[in-house]
C-alpha positions in Angstrom: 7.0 4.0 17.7 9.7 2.6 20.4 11.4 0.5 17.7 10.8 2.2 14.6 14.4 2.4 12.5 14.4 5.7 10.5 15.6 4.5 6.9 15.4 1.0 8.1 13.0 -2.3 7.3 9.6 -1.7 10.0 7.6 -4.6 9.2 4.6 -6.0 11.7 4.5 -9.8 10.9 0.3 -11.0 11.5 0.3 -14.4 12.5 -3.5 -15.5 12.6 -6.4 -17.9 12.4 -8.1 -15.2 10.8 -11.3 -14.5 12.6 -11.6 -11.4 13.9 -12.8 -11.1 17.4 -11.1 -8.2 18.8 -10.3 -4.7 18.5 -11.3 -3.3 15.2 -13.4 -6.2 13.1 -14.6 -4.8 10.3 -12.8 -5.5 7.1 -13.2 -2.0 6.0 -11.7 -0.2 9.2 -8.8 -3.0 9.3 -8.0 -2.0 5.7 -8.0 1.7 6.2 -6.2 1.4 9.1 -3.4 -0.9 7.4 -2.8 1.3 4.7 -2.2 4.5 7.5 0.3 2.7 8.8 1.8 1.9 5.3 2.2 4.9 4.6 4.1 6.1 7.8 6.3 3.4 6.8 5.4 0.2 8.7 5.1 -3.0 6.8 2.6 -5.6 7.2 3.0 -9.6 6.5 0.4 -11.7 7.0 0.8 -15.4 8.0 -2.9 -17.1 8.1 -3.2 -20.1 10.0 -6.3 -22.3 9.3 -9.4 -22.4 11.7 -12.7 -22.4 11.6 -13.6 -18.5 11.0 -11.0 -18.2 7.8 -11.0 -15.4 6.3 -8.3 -15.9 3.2 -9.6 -12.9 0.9 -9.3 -10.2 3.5 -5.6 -11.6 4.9 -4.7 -11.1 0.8 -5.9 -7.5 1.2 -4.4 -6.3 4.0 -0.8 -7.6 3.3 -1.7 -5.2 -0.2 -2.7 -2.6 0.9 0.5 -3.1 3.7 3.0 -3.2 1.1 3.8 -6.4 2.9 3.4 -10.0 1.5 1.0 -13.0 2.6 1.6 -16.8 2.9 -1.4 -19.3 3.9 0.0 -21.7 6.5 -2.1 -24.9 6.4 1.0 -27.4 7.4 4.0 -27.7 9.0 5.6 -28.5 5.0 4.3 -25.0 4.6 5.5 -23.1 7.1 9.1 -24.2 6.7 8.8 -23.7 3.3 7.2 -20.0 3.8 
């Protein structure tokens, strides 16, 4: 809320590895709670960094449902590119 620009671009950029390990960790509750924020006007981009725990699918959803967009990052090619 400290930064949030009134008419302006509010965006979170998710850089992960994808595995879910803190916090809220169910798909479900990290959906719903993505789209509340959407709707208050906050943004969500997903970068997804390969690992071991990859979960592809659900970083898909969540920029959706955040009105953001999403970008696997699986070199360094690709992360210049994205």
């Amino acid at each position: 809320i400290e930064h949030y620009i009134t008419g302006g671009t509010n965006r979170v950029i998710l850089c992960t590895d994808g595995d879910w390990n803190v916090g809220v960790s169910t798909a479900d509750a990290v959906e719903r709670l993505v789209a509340e924020k959407a709707r208050s006007g906050v943004f969500l981009t997903c970068l997804g960094f390969f690992g071991s725990n990859y979960q592809d699918p659900l970083m898909e959803r969540m920029a959706d449902k955040g009105n953001g967009n999403y970008a696997a990052i699986d070199s360094l090619r690709e992360a210049k590119k994205v």
